[in-house]
N, C-alpha and C positions, 0 to 999 in steps of 0.2 A: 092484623097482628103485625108490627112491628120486631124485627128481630135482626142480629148479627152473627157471624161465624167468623171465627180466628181461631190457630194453632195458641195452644199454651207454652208454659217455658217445659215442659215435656213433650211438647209437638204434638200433644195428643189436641184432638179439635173441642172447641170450645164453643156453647151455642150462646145465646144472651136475648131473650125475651124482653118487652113493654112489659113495663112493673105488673097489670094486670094479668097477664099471661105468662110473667118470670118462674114460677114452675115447670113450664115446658121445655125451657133451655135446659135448668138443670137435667131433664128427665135426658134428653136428647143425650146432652153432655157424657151422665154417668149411668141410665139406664139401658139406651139403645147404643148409644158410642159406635164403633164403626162399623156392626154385625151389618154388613153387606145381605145374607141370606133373611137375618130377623126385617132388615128395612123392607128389603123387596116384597116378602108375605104380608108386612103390613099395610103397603100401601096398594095390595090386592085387596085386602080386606075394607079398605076405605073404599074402592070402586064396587065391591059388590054391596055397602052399605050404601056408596050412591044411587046405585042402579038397583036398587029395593033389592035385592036381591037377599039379602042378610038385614034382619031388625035390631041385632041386637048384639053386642059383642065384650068381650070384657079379655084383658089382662093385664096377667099380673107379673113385676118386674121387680127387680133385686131391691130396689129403693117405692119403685109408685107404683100404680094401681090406675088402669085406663077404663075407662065405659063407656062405651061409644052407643047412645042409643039416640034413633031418629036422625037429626043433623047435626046434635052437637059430642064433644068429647067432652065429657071427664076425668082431672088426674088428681087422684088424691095419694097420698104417703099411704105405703105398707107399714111400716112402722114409724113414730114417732123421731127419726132421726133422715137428716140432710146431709148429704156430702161436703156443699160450702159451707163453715161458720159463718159468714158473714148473710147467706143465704138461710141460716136460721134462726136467725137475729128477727127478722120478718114475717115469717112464713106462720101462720096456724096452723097447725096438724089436723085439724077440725073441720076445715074448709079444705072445699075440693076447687078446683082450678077449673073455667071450661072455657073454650071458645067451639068457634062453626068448623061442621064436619070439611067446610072448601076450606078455609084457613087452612086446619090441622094439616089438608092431603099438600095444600101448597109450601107450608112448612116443612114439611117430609120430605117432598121432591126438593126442595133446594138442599135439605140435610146430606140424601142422598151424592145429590151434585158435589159439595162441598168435601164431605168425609171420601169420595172416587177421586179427588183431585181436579178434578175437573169438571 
């Protein structure tokens, strides 16, 4: 998976996804945004889904909807509405998004990196 990270004209951080996986940006963007505590448990939770440890996982966020079963992720919309307009111009509410459980954890860790500053 292909992706970038930038500050907006509010300095808040901005994620940007490959069109197949551009649901993830937005999630990053305006579901997890900078929750320093919410990143860290989740990306415990992706190590105990690697290390078999956990089969199965699921949640649920202001805008999306994760499920994380075997090795891949799912993110599907809680409700029918998008933070971007131009990001809903696109998007199906019908279809869920997924890519690989190692993508997701290595998208995280650089989200992580990027929203610390450093």
């Amino acid at each position: 998976m292909e992706f970038q990270f930038r500050k907006g004209i509010t300095g808040l951080p901005l994620a940007k996804c490959d069109l197949e996986c551009e649901a993830f940006g937005d999630w990053l963007s305006h579901d997890l945004g900078t929750d320093r505590a919410k990143i860290k448990d989740l990306l415990e939770i992706v190590e105990q889904l690697l290390n078999k440890r956990l089969a199965h996982y699921e949640l649920s966020g202001k805008e999306y909807y994760l499920t994380f079963e075997d090795d891949e992720v799912l993110l599907s919309l809680n409700n029918n509405q998008t933070t971007v307009d131009e990001f809903a111009e696109d998007y199906d509410p019908d279809e869920s998004t997924g890519c690989g459980l190692i993508d997701f954890k290595h998208l995280l860790e650089q989200w992580a990196i990027f929203t610390r500053g450093g």
